[in-house]
C-alpha positions as CSV (number, residue, x, y, z in Angstrom):
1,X,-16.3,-5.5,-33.7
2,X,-17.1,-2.5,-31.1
3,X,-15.5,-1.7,-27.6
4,X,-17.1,0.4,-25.3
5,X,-16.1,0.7,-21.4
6,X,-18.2,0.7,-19.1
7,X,-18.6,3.4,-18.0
8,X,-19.4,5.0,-21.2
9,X,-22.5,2.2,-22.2
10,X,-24.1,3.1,-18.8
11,X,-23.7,7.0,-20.0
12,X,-25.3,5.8,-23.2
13,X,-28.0,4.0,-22.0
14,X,-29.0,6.8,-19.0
15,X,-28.7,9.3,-21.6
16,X,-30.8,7.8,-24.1
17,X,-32.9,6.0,-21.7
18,X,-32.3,6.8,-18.2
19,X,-31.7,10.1,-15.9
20,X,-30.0,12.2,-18.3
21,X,-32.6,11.7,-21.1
22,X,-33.7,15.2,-22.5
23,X,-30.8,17.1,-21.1
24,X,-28.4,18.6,-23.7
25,X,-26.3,20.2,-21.5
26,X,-22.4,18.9,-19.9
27,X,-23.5,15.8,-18.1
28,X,-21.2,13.5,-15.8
29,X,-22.1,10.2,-15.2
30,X,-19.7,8.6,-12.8
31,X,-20.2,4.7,-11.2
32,X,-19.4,3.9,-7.9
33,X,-17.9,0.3,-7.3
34,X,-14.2,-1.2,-7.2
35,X,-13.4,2.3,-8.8
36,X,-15.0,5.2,-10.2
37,X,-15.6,5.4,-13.4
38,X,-16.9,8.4,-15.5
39,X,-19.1,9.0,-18.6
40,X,-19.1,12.5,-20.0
41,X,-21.1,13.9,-22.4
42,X,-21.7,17.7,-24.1
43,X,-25.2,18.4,-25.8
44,X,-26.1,14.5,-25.7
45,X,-22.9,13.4,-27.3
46,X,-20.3,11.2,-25.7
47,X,-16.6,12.7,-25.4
48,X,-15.2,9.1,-24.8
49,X,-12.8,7.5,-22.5
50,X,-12.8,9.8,-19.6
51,X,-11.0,8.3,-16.4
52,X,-12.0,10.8,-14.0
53,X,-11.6,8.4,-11.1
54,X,-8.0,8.9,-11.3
55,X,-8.0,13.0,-10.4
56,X,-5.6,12.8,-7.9
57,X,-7.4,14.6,-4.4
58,X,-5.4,15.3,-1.1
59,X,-2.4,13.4,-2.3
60,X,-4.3,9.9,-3.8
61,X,-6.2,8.6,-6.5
62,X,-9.9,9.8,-5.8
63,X,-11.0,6.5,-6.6
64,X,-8.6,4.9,-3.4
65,X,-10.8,7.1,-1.7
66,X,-14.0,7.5,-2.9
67,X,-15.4,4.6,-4.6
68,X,-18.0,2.3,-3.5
69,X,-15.1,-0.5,-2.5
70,X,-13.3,2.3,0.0
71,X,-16.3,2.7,2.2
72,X,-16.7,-1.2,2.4
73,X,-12.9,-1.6,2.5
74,X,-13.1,0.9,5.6
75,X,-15.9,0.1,7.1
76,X,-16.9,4.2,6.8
77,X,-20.2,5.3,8.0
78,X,-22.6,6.6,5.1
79,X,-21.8,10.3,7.1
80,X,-17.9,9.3,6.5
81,X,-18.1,8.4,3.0
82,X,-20.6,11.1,1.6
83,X,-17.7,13.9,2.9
84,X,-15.2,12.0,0.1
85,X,-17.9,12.6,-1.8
86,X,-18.6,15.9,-1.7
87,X,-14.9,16.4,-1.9
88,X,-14.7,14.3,-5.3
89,X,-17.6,15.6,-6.9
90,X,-16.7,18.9,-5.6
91,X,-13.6,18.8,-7.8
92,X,-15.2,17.6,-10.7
93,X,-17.9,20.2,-10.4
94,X,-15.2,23.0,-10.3
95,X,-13.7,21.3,-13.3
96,X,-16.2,20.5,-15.6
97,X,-19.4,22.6,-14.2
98,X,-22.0,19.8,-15.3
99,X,-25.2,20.8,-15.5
100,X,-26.2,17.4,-14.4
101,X,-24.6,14.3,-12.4
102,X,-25.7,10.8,-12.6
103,X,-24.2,8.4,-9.9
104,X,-24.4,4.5,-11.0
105,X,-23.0,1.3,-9.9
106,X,-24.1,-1.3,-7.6
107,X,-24.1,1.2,-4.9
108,X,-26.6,3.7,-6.7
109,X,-29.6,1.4,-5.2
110,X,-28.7,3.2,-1.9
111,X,-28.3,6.5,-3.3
112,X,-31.0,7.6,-0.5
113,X,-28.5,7.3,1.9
114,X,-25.7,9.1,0.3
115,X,-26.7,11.5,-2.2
116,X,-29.0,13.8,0.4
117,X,-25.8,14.8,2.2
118,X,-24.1,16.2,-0.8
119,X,-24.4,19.7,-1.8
120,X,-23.4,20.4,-5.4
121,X,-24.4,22.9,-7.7
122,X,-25.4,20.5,-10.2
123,X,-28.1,18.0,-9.8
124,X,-26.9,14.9,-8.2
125,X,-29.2,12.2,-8.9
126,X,-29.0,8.2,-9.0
127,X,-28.7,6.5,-12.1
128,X,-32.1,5.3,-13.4
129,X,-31.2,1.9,-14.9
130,X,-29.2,1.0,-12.4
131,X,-27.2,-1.7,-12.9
132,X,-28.6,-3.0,-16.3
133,X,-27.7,0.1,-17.9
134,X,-24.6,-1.2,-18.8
135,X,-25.4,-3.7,-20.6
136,X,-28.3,-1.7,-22.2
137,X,-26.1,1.1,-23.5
138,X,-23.4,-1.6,-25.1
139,X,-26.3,-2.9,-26.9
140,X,-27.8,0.8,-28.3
141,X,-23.8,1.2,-28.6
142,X,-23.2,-1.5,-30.7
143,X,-26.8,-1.0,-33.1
144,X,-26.4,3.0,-33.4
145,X,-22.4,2.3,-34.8
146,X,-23.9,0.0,-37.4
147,X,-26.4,1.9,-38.6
């Protein structure tokens, strides 16, 4: 049996097949739904388990704040939720420096009306696969450990 969270089979499968393919530099994949959740990985390899969603920012868990459920929850503007954002992934950035940033989740189909007002050092971009990617990287997960 293998276990994988989610967060780290959609790293997988956007690093093997997706938006981070080719880049072996410090890259942050984070998903944007109920919570954040976070995939992190250092010259293609995954460093498991991260749970980056729960930095605490301004006094709360980021992911009260920031996640995908928080701007629904609060019926923020696009505007309103990209400046949690930018404060979130500003944190991270100073923490980590990624080279790159994938954002996934449900909410990554939109990513045209987020991601353009954030301004990072890294490269934000949306997660590739989408939603599927998952479900795709628990599957490459799952066949790479038994080989």
């Amino acid at each position: 049996m293998h276990v994988v969270n989610d967060a780290d089979a959609a790293g997988v499968a956007e690093m093997h097949f997706g938006a981070g393919r080719g880049n072996d530099g410090v890259v942050l994949l984070t998903t944007l739904g109920t919570g954040i959740g976070s995939a992190l990985f250092r010259g293609g390899e995954l460093l498991p388990n991260t749970e980056l969603g729960h930095l605490e920012l301004d006094g709360h868990d980021a992911e009260t704040r920031a996640a995908s459920s928080a701007r629904e929850q609060e019926d923020l503007s696009w505007e309103e939720w990209a400046e949690r954002l930018q404060r979130y992934y500003s944190h991270v950035e100073n923490l980590l420096w990624p080279d790159l940033i994938i954002v996934g989740g449900g909410v990554s189909k939109k990513a045209h009306k987020f991601l353009p007002l954030l301004h990072l050092r890294a490269p934000i971009v949306a997660a590739e696969l989408r939603n599927d990617a998952g479900i795709i990287g628990a599957a490459w997960h799952t066949r790479h450990l038994e080989e």
